[in-house]
VOROGU-343878 format. One record per residue (C-alpha): residue number from 1; x, y, z; residue in one letter. Coordinates in Angstrom, 2 decimals. Each point is the difference from the previous one (the first is absolute). Layout:
! VOROGU-343878
+-----+---------+---------+---------+---+
:   k :       u :       v :       w : r :
+-----+---------+---------+---------+---+
: NUM :       X :       Y :       Z : a :
...
+-----+---------+---------+---------+---+
This chain:
! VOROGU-343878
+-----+---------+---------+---------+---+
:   k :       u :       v :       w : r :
+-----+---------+---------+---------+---+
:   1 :  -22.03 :   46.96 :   25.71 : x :
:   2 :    2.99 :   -1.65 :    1.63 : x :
:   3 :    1.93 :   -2.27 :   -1.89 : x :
:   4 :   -1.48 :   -3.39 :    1.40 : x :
:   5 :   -2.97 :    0.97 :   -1.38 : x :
:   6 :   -4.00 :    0.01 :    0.96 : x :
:   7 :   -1.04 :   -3.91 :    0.36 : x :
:   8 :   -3.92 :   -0.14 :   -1.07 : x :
:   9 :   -1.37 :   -2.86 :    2.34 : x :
:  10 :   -1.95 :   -2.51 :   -1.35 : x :
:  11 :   -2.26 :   -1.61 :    1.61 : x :
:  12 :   -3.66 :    0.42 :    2.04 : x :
:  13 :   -1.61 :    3.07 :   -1.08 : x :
:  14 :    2.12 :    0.69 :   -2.82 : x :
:  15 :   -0.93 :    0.53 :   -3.19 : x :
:  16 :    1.79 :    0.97 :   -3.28 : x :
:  17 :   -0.67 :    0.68 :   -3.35 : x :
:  18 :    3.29 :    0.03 :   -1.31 : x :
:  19 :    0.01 :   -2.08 :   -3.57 : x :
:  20 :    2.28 :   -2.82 :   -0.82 : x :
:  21 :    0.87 :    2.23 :   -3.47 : x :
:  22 :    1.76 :    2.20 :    2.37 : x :
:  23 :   -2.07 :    2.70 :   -1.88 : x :
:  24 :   -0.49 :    2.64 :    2.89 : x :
:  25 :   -2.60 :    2.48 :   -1.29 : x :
:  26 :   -2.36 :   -1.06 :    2.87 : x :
:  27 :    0.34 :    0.98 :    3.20 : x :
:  28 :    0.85 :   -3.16 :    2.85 : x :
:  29 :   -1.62 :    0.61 :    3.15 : x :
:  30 :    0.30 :   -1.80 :    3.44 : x :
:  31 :   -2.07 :   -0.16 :    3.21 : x :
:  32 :    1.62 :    1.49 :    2.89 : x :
:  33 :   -0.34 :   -1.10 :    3.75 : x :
:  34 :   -2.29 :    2.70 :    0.86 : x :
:  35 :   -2.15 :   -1.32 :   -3.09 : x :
:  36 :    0.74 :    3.13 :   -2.14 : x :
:  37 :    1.38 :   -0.64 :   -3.75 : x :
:  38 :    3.19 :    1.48 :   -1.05 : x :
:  39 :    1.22 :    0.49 :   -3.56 : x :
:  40 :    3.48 :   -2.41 :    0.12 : x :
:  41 :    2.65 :    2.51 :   -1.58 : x :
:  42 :    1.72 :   -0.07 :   -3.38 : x :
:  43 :    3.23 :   -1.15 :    1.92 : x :
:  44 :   -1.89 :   -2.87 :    1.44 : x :
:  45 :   -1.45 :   -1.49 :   -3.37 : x :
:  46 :    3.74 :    0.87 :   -1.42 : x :
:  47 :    1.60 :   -2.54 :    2.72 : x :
:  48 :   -2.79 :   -2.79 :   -1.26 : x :
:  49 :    0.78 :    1.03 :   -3.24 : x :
:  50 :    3.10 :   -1.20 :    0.36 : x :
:  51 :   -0.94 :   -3.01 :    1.81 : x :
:  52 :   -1.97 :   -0.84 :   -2.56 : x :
:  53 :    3.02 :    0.15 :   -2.45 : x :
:  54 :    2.32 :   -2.22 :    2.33 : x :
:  55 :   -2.62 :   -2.54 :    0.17 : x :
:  56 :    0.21 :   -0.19 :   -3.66 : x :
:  57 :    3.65 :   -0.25 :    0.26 : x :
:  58 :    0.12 :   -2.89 :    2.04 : x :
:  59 :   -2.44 :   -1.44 :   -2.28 : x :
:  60 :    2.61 :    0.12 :   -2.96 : x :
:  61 :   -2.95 :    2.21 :   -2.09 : x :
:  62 :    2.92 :    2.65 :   -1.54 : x :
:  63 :   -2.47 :    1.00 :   -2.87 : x :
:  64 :   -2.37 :    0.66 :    2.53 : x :
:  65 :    2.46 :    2.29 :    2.46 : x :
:  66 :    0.97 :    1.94 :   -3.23 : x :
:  67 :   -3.60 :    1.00 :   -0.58 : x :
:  68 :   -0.84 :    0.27 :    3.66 : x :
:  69 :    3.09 :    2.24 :    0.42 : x :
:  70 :   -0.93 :    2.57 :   -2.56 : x :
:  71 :   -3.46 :    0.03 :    1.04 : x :
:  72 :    1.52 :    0.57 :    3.94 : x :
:  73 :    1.44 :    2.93 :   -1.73 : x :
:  74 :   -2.50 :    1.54 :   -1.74 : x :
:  75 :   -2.20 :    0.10 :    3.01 : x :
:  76 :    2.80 :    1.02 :    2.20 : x :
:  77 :    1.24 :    2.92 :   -1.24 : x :
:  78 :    0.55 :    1.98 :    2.85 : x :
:  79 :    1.82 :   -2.75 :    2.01 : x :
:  80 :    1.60 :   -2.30 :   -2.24 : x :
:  81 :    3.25 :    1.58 :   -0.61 : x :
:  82 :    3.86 :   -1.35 :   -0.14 : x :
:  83 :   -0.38 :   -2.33 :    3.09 : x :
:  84 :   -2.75 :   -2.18 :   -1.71 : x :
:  85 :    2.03 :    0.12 :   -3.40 : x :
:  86 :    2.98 :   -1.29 :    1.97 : x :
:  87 :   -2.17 :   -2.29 :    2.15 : x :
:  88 :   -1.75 :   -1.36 :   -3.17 : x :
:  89 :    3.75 :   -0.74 :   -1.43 : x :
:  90 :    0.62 :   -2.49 :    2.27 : x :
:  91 :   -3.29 :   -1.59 :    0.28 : x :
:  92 :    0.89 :   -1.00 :   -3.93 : x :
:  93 :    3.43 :   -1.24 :    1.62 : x :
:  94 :   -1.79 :   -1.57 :    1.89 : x :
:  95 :   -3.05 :   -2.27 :   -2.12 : x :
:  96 :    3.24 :   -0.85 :   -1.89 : x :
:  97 :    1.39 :   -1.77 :    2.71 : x :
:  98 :    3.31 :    2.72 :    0.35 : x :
:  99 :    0.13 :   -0.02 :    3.85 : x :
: 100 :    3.10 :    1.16 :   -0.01 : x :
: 101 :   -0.36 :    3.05 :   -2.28 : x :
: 102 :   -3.78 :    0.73 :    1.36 : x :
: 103 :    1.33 :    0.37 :    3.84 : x :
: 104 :    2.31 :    2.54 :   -1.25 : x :
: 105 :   -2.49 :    1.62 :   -1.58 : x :
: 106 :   -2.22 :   -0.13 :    3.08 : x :
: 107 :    2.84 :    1.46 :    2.11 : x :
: 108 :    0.25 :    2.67 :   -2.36 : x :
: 109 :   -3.96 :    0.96 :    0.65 : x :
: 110 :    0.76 :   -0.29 :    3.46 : x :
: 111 :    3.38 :    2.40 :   -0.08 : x :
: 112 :   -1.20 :    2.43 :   -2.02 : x :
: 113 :   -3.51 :    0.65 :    0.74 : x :
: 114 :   -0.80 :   -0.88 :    4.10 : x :
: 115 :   -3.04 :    1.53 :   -0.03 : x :
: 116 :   -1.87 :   -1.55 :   -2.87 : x :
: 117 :   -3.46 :   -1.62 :    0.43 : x :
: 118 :    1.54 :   -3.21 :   -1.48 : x :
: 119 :    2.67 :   -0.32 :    3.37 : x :
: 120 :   -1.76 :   -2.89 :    1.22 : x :
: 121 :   -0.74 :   -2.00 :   -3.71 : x :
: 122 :    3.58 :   -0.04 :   -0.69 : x :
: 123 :    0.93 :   -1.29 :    3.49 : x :
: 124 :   -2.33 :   -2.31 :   -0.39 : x :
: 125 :    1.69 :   -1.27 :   -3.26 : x :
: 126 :    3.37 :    0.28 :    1.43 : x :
: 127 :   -1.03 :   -2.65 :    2.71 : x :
: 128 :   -1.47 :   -2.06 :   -2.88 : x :
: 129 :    3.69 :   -0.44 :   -1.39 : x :
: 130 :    1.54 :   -0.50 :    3.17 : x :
: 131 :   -2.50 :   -2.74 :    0.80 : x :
: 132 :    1.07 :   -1.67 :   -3.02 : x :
: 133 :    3.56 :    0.61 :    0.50 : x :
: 134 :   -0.44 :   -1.66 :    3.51 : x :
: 135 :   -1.82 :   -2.96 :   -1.28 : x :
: 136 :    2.79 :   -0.86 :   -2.12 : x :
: 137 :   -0.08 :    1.94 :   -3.77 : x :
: 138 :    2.96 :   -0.43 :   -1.86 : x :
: 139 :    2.01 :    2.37 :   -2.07 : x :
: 140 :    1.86 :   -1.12 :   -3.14 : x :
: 141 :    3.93 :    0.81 :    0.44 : x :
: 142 :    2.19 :    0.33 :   -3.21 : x :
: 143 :   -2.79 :   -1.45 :   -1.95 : x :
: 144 :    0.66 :   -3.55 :    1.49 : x :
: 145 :   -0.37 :   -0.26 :    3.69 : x :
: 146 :   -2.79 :    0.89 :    1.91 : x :
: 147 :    0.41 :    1.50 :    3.69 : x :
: 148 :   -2.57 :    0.47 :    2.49 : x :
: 149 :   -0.83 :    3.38 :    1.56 : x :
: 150 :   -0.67 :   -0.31 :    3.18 : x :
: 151 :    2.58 :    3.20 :    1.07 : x :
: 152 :   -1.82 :    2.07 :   -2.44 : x :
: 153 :   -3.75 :   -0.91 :    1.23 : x :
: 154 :    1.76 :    0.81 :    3.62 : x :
: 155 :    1.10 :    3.39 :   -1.07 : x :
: 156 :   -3.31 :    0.50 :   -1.68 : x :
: 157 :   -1.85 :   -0.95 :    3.34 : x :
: 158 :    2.50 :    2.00 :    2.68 : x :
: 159 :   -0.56 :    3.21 :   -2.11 : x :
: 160 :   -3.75 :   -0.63 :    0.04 : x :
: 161 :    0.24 :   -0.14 :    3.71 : x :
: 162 :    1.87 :    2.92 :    0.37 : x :
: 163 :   -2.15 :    1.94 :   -1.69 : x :
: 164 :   -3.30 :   -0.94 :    1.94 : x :
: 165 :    0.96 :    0.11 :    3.34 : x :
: 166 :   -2.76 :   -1.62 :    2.03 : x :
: 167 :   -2.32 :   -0.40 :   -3.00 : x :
: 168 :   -1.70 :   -3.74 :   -0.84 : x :
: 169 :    2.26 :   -0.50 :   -3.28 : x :
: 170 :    3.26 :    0.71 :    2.11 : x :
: 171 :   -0.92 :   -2.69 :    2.19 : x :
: 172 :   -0.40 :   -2.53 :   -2.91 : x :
: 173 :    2.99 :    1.34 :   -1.52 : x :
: 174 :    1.99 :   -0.77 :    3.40 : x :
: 175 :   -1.65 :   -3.59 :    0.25 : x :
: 176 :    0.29 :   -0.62 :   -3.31 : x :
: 177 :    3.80 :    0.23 :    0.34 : x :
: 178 :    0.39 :   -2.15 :    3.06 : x :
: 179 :   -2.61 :   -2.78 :   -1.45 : x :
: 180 :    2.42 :   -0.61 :   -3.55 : x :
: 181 :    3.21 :    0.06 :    3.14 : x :
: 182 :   -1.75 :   -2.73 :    1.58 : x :
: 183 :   -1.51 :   -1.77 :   -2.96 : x :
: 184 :    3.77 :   -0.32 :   -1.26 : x :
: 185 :    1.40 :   -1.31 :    3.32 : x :
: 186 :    1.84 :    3.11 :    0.77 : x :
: 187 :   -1.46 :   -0.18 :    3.44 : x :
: 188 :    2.93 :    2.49 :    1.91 : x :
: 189 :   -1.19 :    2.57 :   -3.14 : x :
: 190 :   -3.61 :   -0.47 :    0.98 : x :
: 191 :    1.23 :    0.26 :    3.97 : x :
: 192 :    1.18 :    3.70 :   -1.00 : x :
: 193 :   -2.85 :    1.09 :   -1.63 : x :
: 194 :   -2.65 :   -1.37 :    1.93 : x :
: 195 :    2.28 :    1.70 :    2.80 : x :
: 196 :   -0.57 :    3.27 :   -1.49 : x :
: 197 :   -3.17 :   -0.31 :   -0.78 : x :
: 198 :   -1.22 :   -0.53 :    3.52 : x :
: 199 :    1.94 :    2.90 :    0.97 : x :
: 200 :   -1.74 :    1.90 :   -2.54 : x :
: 201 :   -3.77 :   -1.60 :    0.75 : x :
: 202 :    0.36 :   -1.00 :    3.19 : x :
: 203 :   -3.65 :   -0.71 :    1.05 : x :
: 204 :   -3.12 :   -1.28 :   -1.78 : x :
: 205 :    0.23 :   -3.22 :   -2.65 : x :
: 206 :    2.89 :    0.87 :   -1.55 : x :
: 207 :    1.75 :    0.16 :    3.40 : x :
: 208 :   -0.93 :   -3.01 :    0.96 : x :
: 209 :    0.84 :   -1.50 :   -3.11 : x :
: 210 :    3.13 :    1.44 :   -0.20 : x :
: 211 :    1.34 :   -1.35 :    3.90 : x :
: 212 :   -1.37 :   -3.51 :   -1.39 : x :
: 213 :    1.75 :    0.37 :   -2.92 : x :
: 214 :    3.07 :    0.61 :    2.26 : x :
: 215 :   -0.48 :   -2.80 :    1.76 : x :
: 216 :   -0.27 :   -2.18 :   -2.77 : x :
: 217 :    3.27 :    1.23 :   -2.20 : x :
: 218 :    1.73 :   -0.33 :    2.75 : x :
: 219 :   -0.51 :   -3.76 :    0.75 : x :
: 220 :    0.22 :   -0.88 :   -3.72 : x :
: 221 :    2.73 :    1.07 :   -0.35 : x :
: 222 :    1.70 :   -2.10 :    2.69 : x :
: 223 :    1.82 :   -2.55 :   -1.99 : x :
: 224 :    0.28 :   -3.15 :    1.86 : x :
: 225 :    2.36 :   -0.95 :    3.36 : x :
: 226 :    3.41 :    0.61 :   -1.89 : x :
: 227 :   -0.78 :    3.85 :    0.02 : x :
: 228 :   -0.48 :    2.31 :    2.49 : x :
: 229 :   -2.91 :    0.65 :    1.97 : x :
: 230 :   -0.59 :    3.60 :    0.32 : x :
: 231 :   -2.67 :   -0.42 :   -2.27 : x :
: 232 :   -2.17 :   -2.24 :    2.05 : x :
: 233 :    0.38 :    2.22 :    3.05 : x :
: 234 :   -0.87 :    3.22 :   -2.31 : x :
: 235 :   -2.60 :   -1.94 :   -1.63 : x :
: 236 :   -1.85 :   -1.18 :    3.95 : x :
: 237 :    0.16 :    3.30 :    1.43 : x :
: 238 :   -2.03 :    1.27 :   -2.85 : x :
: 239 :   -2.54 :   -2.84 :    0.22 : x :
: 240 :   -0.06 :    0.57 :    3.67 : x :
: 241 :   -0.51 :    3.84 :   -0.53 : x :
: 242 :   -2.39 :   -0.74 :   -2.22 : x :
: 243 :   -2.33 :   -2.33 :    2.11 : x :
: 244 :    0.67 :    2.82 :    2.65 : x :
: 245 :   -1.71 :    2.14 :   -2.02 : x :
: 246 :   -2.67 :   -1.90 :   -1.77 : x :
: 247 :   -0.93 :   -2.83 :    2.04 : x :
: 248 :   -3.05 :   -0.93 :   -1.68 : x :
: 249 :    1.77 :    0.38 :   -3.79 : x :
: 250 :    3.10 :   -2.21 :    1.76 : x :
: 251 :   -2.46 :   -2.54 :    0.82 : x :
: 252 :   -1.82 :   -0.56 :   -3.13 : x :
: 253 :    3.42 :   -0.20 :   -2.08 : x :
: 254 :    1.43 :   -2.36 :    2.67 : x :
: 255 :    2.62 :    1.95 :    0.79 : x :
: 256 :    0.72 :   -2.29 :    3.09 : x :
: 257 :    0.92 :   -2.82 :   -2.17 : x :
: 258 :    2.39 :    2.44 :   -2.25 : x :
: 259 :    1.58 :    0.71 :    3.50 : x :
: 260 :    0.39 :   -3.59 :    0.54 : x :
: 261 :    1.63 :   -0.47 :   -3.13 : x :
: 262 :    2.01 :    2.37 :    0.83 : x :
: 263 :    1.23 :   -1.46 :    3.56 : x :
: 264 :    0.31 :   -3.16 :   -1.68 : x :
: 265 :    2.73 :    1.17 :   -2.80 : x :
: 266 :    1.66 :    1.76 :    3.30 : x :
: 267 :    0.45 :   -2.69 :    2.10 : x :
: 268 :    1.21 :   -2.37 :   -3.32 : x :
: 269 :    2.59 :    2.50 :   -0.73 : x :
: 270 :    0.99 :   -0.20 :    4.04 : x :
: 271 :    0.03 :   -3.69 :   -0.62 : x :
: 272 :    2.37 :    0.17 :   -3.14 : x :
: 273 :    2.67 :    1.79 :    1.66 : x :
: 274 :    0.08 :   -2.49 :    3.17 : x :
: 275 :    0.06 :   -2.73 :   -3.05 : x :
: 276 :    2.97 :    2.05 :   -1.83 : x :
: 277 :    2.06 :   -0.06 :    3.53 : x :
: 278 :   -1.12 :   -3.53 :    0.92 : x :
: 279 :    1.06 :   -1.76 :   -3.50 : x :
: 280 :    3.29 :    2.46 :    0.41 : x :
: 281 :    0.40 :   -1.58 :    3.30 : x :
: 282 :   -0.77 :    2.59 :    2.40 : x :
: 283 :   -2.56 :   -1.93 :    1.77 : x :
: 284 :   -0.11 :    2.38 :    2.62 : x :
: 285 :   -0.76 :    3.27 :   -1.72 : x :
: 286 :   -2.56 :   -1.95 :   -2.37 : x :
: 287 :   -1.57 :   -1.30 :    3.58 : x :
: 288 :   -0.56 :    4.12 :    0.37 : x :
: 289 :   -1.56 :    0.55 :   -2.78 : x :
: 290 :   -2.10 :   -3.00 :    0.33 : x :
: 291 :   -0.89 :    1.62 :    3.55 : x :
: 292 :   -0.77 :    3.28 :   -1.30 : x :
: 293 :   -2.73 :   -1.49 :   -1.92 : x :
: 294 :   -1.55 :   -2.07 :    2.41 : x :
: 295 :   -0.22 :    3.36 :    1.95 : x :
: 296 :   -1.05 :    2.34 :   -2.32 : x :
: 297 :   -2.67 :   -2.37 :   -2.37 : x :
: 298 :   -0.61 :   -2.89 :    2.43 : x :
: 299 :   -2.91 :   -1.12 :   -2.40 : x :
: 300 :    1.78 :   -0.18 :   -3.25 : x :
: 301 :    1.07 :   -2.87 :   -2.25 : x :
: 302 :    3.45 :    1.55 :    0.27 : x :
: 303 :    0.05 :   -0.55 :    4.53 : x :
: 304 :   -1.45 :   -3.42 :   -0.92 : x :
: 305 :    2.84 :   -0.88 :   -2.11 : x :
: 306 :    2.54 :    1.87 :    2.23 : x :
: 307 :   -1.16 :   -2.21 :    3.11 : x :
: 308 :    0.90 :   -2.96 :   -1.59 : x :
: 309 :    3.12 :    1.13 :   -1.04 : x :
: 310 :    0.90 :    0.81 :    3.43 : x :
: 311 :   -1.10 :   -3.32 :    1.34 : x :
: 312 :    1.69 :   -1.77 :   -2.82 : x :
: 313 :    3.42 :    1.49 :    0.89 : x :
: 314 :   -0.63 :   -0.50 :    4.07 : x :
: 315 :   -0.69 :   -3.37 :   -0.47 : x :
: 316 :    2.95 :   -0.04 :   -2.24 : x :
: 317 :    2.32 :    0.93 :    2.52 : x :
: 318 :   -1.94 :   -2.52 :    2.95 : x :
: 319 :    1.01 :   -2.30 :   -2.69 : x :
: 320 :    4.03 :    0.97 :    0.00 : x :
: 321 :    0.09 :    0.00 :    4.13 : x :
+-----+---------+---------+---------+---+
């Protein structure tokens, strides 16, 4: 068997008798499509075997994974070998709370034996402790300061994705990345990834989330009429692209009124410059820029504010004649 494993599906017309001692003797047995039972293999009660065992991990029962592992053993002969000794190592890291020292140990399962039935459990961890690295665990530095991890959790994550190409838990380890980027404000870090990401996944949800997600880093991180703009134009084409492309999503999320926003922060950044030349007494190249936005957003606060400016300074000079 490959080393992602057989999956036994649970659901409608399946049926097992698999005990919650983890004491195999008994044959399991599951209902096929075609309505004929099939014995479920010694591999496949092995992988719920271990399941079973990581379940009681995350439970914090270490009395009980001591027993349970033995009795794994003992009914596993043939298959349990070094890989679920070195597995089992750092599922004891683990329950102890030693993320640091039970990822290494899961990379070492993963290095050293590729094509062991428990591939996808220790994954599985490893995005566990990245998660929590993401969300903000701290280390303890020199016995006194505590750090966070979020570079480790995004190491942990990228090499997850690597591994799984196009697989369900490499997406999650991609989006899990980008999601901490944005949740910490490093929107131009989230641009990237959600950039490669809809390289990568171009089509379906994750597509679509991922030109949204675009979209929306790039317009946060626009950071106010003293700063350049490239942002806001990066940030419109994408929401434009987007509503291209899914009209009826662009039109439940309101993406018009994002757009709007968007023309609006445009046209006020127009406006400041005409104000920067105007108060530095260039009237006449701050009467351009007040021009380019009447032209170009003609319905914005901004052109309202420009007009008067313009009439202000007409009736200024009227005044001087």
């Amino acid at each position: 068997m490959s080393r992602y494993g057989k999956r036994i599906i649970v659901g409608v017309g399946v049926i097992t008798l698999l005990s919650a001692s983890l004491v195999m003797s008994e044959e399991t047995w599951r209902l096929e499509r075609g309505e004929q039972w099939k014995a479920v293999s010694a591999e496949d009660k092995y992988v719920l075997a271990v399941a079973e065992i990581k379940k009681m991990v995350n439970m914090g029962e270490t009395k009980a994974v001591g027993q349970t592992i033995e009795q794994l053993k003992e009914d596993f002969p043939e298959i349990a070998g070094a890989d679920l000794d070195a597995f089992l190592e750092a599922e004891v890291l683990f329950c102890g709370g030693k993320l640091s020292k039970a990822d290494r140990a899961y990379e070492k399962v993963l290095s050293k034996y590729p094509q062991s039935e428990l591939y996808e459990a220790v994954l599985d961890r490893q995005f566990s402790i990245g998660t929590a690295y993401l969300g903000g665990q701290k280390r303890r530095v020199l016995g006194i300061f505590k750090m966070r991890r979020y570079a480790e959790g995004e190491r942990i994550m990228e090499k997850i994705s690597e591994r799984r190409g196009d697989s369900p838990i490499a997406r999650r380890a991609a989006l899990a990345i980008v999601e901490s980027y944005e949740r910490r404000g490093k929107f131009i870090d989230a641009f990237d990834k959600w950039s490669g990401i809809s390289s990568r996944w171009p089509t379906g949800q994750i597509g679509k989330d991922a030109l949204l997600g675009m979209a929306r880093c790039k317009h946060a991180a626009y950071r106010g009429p003293r700063y350049d703009s490239t942002h806001l134009v990066s940030a419109k084409s994408y929401y434009e692209r987007f509503k291209l492309r899914y009209p009826r999503d662009a039109e439940e999320m309101d993406i018009d009124e994002r757009l709007k926003q968007i023309d609006e922060q445009l046209a006020y950044k127009q406006f400041g410059i005409g104000e920067y030349y105007h108060k530095g007494g260039s009237k006449q190249a701050g009467n351009l820029y007040y021009q380019m936005v009447l032209d170009n957003w003609p319905e914005s606060t901004a052109a309202k504010m420009a007009k008067e400016r313009m009439i202000s300074d007409l009736s200024g000079e009227e005044t001087k004649k």
